[in-house]
matplotlib code that plots the C-alpha trace (Angstrom):
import matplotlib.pyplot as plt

x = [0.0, 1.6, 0.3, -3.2, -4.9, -7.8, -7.9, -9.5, -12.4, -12.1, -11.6, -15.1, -15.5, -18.0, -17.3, -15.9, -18.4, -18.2, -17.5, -16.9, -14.9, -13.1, -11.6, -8.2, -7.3, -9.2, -7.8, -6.9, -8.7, -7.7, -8.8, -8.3, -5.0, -3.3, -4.7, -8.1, -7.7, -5.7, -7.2, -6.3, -5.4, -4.0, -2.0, 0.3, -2.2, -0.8, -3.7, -4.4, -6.9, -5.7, -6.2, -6.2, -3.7, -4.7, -4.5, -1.5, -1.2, 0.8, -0.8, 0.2, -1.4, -1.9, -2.8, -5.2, -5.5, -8.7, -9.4, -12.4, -10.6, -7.6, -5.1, -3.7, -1.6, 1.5, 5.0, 5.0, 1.6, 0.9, -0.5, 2.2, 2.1, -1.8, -2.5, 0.1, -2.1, -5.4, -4.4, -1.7, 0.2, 3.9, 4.8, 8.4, 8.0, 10.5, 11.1, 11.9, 9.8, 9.1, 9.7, 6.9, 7.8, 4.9, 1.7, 0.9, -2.6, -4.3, -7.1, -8.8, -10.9, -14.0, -16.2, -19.1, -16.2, -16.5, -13.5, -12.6, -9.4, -6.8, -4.4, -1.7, -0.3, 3.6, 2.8, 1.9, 3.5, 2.9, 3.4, 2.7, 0.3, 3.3, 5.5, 7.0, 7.4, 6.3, 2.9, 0.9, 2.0, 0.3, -3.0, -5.0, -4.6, -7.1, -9.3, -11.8, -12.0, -15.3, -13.7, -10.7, -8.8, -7.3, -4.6, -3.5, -0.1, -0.9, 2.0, 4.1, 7.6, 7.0, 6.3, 4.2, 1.0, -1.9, -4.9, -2.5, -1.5, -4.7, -5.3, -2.6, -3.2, -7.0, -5.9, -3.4, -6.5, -8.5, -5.4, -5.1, -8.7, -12.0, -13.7, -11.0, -11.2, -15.1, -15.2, -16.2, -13.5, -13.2, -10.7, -7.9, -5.8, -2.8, 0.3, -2.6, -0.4, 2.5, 0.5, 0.4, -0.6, -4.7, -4.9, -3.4, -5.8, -8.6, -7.7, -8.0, -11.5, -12.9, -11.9, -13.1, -16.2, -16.0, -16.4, -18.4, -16.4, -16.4, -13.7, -11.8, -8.5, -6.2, -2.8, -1.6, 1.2, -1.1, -3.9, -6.5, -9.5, -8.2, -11.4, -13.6, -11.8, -12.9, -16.3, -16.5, -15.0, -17.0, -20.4, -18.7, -17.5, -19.5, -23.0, -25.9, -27.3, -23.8, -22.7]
y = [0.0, 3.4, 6.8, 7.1, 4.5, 2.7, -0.5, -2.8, -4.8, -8.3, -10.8, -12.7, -16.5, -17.8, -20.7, -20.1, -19.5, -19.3, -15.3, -14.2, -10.8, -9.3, -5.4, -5.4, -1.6, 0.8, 1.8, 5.4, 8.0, 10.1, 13.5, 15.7, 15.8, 18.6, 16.8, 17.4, 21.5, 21.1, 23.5, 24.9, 28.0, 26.5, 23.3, 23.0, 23.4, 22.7, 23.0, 19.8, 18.4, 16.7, 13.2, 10.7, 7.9, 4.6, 2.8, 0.7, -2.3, -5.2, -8.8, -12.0, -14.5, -18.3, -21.0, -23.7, -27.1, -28.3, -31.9, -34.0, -36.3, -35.1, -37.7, -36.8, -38.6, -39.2, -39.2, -42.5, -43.6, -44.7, -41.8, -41.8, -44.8, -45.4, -42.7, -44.5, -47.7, -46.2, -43.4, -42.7, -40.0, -41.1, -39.2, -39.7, -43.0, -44.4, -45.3, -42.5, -39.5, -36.6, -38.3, -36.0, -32.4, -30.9, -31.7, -34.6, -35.0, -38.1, -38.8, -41.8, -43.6, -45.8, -47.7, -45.6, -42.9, -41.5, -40.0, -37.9, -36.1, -36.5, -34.7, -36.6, -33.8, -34.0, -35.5, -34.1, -34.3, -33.2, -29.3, -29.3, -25.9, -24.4, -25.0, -28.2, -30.7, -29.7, -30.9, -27.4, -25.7, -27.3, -28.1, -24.8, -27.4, -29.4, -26.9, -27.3, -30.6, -32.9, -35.5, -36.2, -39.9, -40.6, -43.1, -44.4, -47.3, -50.1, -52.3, -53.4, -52.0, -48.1, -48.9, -46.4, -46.2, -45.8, -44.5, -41.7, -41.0, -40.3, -38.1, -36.0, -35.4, -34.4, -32.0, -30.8, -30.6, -28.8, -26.6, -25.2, -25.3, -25.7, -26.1, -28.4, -30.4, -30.9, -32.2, -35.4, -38.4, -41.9, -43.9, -46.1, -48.6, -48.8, -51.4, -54.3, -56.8, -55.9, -55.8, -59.2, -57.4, -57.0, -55.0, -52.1, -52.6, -53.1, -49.6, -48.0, -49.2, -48.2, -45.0, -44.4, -46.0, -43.5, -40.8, -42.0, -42.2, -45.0, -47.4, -49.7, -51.6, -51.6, -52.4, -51.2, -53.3, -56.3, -54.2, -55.5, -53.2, -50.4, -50.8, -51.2, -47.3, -45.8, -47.2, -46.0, -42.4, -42.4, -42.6, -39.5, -37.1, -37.9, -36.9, -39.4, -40.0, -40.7, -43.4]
z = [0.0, -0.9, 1.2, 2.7, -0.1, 1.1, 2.1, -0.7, -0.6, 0.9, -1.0, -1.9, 1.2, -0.5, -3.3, -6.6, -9.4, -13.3, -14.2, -10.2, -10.2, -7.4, -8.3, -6.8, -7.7, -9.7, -12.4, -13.4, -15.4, -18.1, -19.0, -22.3, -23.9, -25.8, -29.0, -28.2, -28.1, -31.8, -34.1, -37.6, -36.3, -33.2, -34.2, -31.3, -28.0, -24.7, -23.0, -21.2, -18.5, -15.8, -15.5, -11.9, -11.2, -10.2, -7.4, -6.8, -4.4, -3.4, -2.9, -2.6, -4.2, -2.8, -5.6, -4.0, -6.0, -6.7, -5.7, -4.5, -2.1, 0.6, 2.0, 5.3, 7.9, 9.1, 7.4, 5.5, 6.6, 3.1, 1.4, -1.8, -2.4, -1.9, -4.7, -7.2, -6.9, -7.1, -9.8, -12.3, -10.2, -9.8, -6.4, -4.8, -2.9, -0.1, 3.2, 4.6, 6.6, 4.1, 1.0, 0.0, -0.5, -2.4, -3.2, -5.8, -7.9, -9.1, -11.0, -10.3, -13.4, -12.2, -14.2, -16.5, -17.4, -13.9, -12.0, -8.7, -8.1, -5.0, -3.2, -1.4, 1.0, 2.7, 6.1, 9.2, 12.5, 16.0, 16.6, 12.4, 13.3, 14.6, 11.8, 12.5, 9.7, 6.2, 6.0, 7.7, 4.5, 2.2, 4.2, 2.3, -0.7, 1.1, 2.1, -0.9, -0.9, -0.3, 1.6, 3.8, 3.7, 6.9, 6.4, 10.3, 9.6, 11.6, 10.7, 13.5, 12.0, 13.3, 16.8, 17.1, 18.5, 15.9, 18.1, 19.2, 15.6, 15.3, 17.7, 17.1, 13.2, 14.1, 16.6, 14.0, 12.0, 13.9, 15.2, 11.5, 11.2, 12.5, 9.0, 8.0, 11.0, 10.5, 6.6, 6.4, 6.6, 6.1, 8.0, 6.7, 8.6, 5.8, 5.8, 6.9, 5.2, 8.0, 10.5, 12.8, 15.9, 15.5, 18.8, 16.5, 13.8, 16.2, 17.9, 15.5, 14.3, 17.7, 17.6, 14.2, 15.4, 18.2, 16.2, 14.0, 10.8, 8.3, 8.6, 6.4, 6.4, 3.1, 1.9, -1.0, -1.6, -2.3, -3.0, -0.6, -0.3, -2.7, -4.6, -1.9, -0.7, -4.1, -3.9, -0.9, -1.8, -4.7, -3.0, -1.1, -3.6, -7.0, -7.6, -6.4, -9.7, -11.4, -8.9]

ax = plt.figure().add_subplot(projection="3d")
ax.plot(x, y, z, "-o")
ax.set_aspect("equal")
plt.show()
């Protein structure tokens, strides 16, 4: 902002539509030049009116990806290599935390030419809303979407414990935002086929049962209950008279 401008309008909440504006700065206005007073008998006028500048401002502008579907989780819950299974995205995949450094698209194709789009995000961590990890930067990406996929690892290699995992990416969640925290979301116990312990599988259920969220258990490494997930995410995200 330069001098006493005025602050501009805010920029519109409310969902995109088809031919939405939103005046940043006005524009300036010109008046009469020294053209306008030419005459025969006065060719060279340098009379002139005087015009008005714009406005001028500085914005920064945030790009939001447009997807149906949001994966969130931990680091190496799953997420990468869920959406190269069940779409033809080919994120960075390996065993290692933050493999993921930017947001990856997919598009999944189900029968009937019908499709959804999602967003596999860099995982979260705890302390993620106060900018641990890389994972909080990227959550606006997600903001739009119809539907978060929780993806909780269950296998017995982390050591971890999956319930808290849990708990600590929906407070992360709801820590970044309330509105984010509230969408709807289906929960996913990933890595089944390494899990042998079913008191971590089970744990998980009953929390999701807690809050009453859908539940299913997949493992995509031998694919088990990938298309049972889209099913189930299409029912979500796709218009009732197209599924």
């Amino acid at each position: 902002m330069r001098g006493n401008t005025p602050e501009p309008p805010p920029m519109p909440q409310s969902e995109n539509h088809t031919g939405q504006k939103w005046m940043a700065a006005k524009g300036g206005r010109g008046e009469k030049g020294n053209a306008r007073y030419a005459k025969p008998w006065h060719q060279a006028p340098t009379e002139h009116e005087q015009g008005f500048p714009g406005e001028q401002r500085l914005f920064r502008l945030e790009l939001k990806l447009l997807a149906d579907v949001g994966l969130v989780g931990f680091p190496n819950a799953g997420k990468s290599t869920l959406i190269s299974r069940i779409s033809a995205a080919s994120p960075k995949i390996a065993d290692y935390p933050f493999t993921t450094l930017e947001p990856n698209l997919g598009v999944v194709q189900l029968p009937n030419e019908r499709s959804f789009v999602v967003a596999d995000i860099p995982g979260l961590i705890e302390g993620a809303h106060e900018g641990h990890g890389l994972g909080i930067q990227f959550l606006r990406h997600i903001e739009r979407t119809r539907l978060l996929v929780h993806l909780v690892d269950v296998s017995d290699i982390t050591g971890r414990d999956p319930k808290r995992d849990f708990e600590i990416i929906q407070n992360e969640l709801a820590s970044y935002s309330e509105e984010l925290a509230s969408k709807p979301m289906v929960v996913v116990a990933s890595k089944i086929d390494a899990a042998q312990d079913d008191d971590r599988v089970n744990a998980v259920e009953a929390i999701a049962n807690e809050h009453g969220l859908p539940f299913l258990r997949i493992s995509s490494a031998t694919g088990a209950g990938l298309d049972e997930l889209k099913r189930l995410v299409a029912e979500r995200v796709l218009p009732a008279e197209n599924n």
